[in-house]
N, C-alpha and C positions, 0 to 999 in steps of 0.2 A: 504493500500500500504506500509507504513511505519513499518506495524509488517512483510507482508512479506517477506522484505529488511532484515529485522532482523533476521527471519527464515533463509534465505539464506546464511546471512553472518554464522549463526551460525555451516550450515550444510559445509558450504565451511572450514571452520577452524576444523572440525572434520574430512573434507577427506584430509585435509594437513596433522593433526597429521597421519594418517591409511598411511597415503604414505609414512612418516616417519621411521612409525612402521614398512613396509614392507622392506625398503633399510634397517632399526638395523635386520631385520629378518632374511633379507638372508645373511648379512655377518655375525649372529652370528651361522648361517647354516654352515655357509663354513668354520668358524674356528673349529666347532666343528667334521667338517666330517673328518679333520687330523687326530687326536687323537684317535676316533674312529676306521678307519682304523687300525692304528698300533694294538689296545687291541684284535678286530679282527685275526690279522695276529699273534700276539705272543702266542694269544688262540690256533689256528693252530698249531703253531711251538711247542708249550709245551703238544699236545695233542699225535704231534710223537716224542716227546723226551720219553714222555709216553710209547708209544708202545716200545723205544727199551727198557726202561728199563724193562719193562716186560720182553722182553728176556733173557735180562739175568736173571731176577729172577727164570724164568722158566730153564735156564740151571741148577740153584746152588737151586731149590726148595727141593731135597734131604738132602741139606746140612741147613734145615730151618724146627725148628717144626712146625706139624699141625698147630699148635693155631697161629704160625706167619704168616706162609701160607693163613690160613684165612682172618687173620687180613687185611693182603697186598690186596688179590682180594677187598675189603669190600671197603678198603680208594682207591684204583684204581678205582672202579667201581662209587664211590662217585664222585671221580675228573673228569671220562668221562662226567659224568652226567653234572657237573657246567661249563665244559669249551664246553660243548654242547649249554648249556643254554647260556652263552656269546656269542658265535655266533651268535645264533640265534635272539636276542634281539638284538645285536650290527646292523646285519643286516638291520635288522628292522626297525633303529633306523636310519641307512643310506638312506633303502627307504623313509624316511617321511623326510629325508633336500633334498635329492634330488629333491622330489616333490616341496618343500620351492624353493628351488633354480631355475626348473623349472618354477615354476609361478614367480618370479622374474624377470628371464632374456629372458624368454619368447617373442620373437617378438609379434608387434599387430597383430592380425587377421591373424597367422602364422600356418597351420593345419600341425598336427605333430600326425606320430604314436603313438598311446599311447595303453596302455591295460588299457583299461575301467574297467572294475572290479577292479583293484587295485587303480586306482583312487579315485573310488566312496567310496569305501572300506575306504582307506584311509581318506576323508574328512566327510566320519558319523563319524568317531571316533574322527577325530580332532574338530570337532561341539560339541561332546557329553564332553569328557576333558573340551574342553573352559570352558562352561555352569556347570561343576564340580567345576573346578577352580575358578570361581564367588561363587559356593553354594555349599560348601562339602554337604548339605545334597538333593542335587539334584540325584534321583536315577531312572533311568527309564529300560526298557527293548528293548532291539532294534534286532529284529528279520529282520536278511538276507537273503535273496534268490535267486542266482545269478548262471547262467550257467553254467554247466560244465568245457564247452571250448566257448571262445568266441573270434575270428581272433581280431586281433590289429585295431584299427579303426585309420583314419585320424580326428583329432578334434582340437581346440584350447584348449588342457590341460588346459592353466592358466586361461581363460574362464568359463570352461564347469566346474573346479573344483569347481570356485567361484559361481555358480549357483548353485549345492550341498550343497553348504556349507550355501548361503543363507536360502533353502529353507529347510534343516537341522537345521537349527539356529530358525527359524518360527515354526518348529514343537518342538523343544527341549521347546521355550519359552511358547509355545498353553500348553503341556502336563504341566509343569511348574506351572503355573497360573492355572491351571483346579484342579490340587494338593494342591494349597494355597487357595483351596474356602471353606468358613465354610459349606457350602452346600455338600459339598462332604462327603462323610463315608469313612474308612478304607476300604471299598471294594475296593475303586477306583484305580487301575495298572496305572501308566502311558507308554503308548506302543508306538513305532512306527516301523512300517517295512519298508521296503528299500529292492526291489528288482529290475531286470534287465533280461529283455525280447530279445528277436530278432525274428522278423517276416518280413515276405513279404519284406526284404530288409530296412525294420526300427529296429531303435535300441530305445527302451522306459525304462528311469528310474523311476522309483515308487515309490515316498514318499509321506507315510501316517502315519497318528496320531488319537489317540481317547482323544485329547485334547478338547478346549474351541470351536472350530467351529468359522464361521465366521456368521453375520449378515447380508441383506440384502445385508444394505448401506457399511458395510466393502468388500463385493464381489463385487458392485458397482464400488467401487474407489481403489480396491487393487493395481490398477499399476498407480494409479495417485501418480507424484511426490509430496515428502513432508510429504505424508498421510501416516500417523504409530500410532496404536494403542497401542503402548510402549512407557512409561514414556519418558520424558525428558534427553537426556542424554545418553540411551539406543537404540536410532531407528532412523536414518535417513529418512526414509521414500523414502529413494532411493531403495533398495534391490529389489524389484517386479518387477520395472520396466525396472533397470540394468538387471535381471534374463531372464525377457520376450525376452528384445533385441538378449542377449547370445543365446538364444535357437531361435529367428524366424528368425532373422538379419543376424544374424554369422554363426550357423548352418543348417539354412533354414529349420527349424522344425518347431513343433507345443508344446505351452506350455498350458497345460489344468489344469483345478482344478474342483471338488467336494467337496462341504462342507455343513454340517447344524447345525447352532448352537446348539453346546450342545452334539455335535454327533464326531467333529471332521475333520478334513480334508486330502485328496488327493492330490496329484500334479502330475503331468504325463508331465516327458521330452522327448518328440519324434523327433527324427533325423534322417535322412540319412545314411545307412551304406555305407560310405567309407573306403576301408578296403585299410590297411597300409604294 
């Protein structure tokens, strides 16, 4: 009784700091999204300052040798290129705090249109970084496969992202660990895929791995609270079962898994299409 008192207090003090971390995250979101903005907008403005000058170079190109002529398209065509790529990253960079900012301020159990693809999208990548950012030599392969077009659904974004992001975090760490086994050869890839289906009026996300697999007794107890097969420090032992809630409680879906050790594991988010 007295160590699980201890467990608890320890997992309680670790989801004070995470709550923490989340209110320094999204204000460091939103100070960053100003500044942002502007580099964005002055990229624009300097991309059609651009174009007039080209006009006039093109009025007075008579009055300019070849070899400058040249020169001018070469550094012009150079400068399109970079204040291309600043936008485009800038953007980018907007979509991923809004998202921050979204899961933030997000009401509870509030279903909000969202475009699912770029969600999901967004939080393999922010899983995979994290897991970088711990272990520059963490290197895996993440194969996506997602719809064409797929209507805005109604979901709990801040929810449904953090169930992703769990179960992306499980697969990054499975592949991880199956990589650090002297048992393994240089054959061994670490892979996961990550796709997104629509049928029969369900919407199912699909993460998979050919990492370490689960055990029996670890399929057993996956959603029992507490129970985490990660060190000390690294696992609360809550994730599975926060995850299951997300997807059967919230979004009145069904959360499946596949797994055998040694083989790797499955997870399958199945929900409701309510379209936004």
């Amino acid at each position: 009784m007295e160590q699980n008192v201890e467990i608890l207090q320890q997992q309680l003090k670790q989801q004070e700091k995470l709550a923490s971390l989340g209110l320094l995250s999204a204000g460091i979101a939103h100070e960053i999204q100003n500044p942002l903005n502007f580099v964005i907008n002055f990229s624009k403005m300097s991309d059609k300052l651009l174009r007039d000058l080209m006009e006039i170079v093109e009025d007075n190109k008579d009055k300019l040798p070849a070899a400058d002529c040249e020169d001018v398209d070469d550094i012009v065509a150079d400068l399109r290129e970079n204040m291309s790529k600043i936008v485009e990253h800038g953007e980018r960079a907007i979509s991923i705090i809004q998202g921050i900012l979204l899961v933030s301020r997000g009401k509870e159990d509030e279903f909000i249109s969202t475009d699912v693809i770029h969600l999901v999208h967004e939080y393999v990548w922010l899983s995979y970084h994290a897991m970088r950012a711990n272990n520059k030599r963490f290197n895996i392969g993440i194969h996506e496969d997602y719809p064409t077009e797929l209507p805005r659904m109604m979901v709990i974004p801040q929810d449904l992202s953090r169930a992703v992001l769990n179960l992306m975090n499980n697969a990054c760490y499975s592949v991880y660990k199956r990589s650090q086994s002297q048992s393994e050869g240089d054959d061994y890839k670490p892979q996961i895929g990550v796709s997104i289906a629509a049928q029969d009026g369900q919407l199912t996300i699909t993460i998979s791995d050919n990492g370490e697999g689960m055990s029996d007794e670890v399929k057993q107890r996956l959603y029992e609270n507490f129970f985490t097969t990660k060190p000390a420090g690294q696992g609360t032992g809550l994730g599975m079962g926060i995850t299951r809630d997300i997807v059967e409680q919230k979004h009145h879906g069904q959360l499946t898994f596949q797994s055998e050790l040694g083989q790797g594991a499955t997870f399958n988010i199945t929900i409701p299409i309510k379209k936004g």
